[in-house]
C-alpha positions in Angstrom: -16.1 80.6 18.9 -12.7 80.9 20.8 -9.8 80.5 18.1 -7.4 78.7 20.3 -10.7 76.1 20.7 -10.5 75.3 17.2 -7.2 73.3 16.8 -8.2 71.5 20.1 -11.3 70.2 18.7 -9.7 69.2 15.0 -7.3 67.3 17.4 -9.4 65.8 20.2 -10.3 62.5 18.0 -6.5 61.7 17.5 -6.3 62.0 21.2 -9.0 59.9 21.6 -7.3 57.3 19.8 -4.6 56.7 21.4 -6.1 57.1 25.1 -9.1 54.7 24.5 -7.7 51.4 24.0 -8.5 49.4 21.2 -9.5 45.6 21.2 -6.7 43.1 22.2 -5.0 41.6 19.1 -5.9 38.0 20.7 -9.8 39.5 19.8 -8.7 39.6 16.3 -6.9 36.0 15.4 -8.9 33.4 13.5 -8.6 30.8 16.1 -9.5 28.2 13.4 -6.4 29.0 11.4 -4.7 27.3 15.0 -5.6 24.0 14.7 -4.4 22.6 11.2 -5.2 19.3 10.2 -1.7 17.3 9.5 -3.5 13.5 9.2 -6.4 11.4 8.8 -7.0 7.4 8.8 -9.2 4.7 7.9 -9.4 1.6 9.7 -7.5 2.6 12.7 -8.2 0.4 15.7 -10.7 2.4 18.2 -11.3 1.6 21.6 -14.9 2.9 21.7 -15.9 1.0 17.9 -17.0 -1.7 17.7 -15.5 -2.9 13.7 -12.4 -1.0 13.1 -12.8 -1.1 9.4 -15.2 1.7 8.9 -13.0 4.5 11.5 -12.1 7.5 10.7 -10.0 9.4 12.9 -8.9 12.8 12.1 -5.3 14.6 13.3 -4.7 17.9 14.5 -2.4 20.2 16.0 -2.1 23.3 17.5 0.2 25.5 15.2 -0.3 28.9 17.8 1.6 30.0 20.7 -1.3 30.4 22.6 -3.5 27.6 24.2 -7.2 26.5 22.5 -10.2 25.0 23.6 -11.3 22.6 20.8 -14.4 21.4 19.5 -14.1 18.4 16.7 -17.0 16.6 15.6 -16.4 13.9 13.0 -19.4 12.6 10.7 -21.4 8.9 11.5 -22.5 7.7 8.1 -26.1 8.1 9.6 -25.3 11.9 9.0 -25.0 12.5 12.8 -21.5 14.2 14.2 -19.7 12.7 17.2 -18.6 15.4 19.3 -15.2 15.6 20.9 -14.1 18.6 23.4 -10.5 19.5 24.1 -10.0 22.1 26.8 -6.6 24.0 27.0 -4.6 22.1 24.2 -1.3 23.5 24.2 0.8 25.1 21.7 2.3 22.2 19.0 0.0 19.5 20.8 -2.4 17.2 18.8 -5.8 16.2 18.9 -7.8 13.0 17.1 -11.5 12.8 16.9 -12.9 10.0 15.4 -16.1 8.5 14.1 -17.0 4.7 14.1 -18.6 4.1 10.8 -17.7 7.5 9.3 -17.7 9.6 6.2 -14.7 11.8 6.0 -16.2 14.6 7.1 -15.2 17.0 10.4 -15.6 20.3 11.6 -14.0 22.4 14.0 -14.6 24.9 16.6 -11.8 26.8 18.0 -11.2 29.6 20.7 -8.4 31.1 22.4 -8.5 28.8 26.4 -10.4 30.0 28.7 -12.1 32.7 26.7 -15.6 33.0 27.5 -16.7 35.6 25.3 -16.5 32.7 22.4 -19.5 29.7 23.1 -18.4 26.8 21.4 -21.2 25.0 20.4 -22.9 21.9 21.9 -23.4 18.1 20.6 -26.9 18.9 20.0 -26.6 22.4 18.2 -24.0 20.7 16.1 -26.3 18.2 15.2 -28.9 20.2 14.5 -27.4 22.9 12.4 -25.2 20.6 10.0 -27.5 17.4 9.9 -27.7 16.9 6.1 
């Protein structure tokens, strides 16, 4: 083997480093970390409820720079989720999801806007997975 061939080929994967791009830092943000919950309530009136007492409504807000697409489902006391979806929430802007008769209970489901590459999930797969 050629000996000026060696030192090329101990340094050909530190080339390769730095000419194949890695994954954008975006890629590698919890986007769940974004959207911090900063309030809750009971017996808030609700448009869409029927009896106020038994509403819960959940708070949150986006604490990135970035914008989010926003899945929120809060808990029925019949175990089912109502589903709420935020598109392009922007940075230090709020959200509330509610539930008529609820539990306490939420989840949430958070991407980067506009990113495709993360599938928020529907009503029905919520329902499904996390139906106690």
């Amino acid at each position: 083997m050629n000996k000026k061939l060696i030192p090329v080929l101990f340094l050909l994967p530190l080339i390769m480093a730095f000419i194949i791009p890695s994954k954008p830092a975006f890629q590698n943000v919890d986007w769940n970390n974004c959207l911090e919950k900063y309030g809750s309530a009971w017996g808030e009136d609700c448009l869409k409820c029927q009896y106020k007492k038994d509403t819960y409504k959940v708070k949150l807000k986006n604490t990135c720079t970035d914008a989010l697409d926003v899945v929120v489902c809060v808990q029925e006391i019949d175990k089912t989720w109502r589903y709420s979806l935020f598109n392009g929430v922007p940075p230090r802007d709020s959200v509330i999801a509610y539930a008529c008769k609820g539990t306490g209970k939420y989840l949430k489901f958070v991407r980067k806007a506009g990113n495709k590459e993360i599938i928020l999930p529907t009503a029905e797969q919520v329902n499904a997975q996390y139906k106690e």
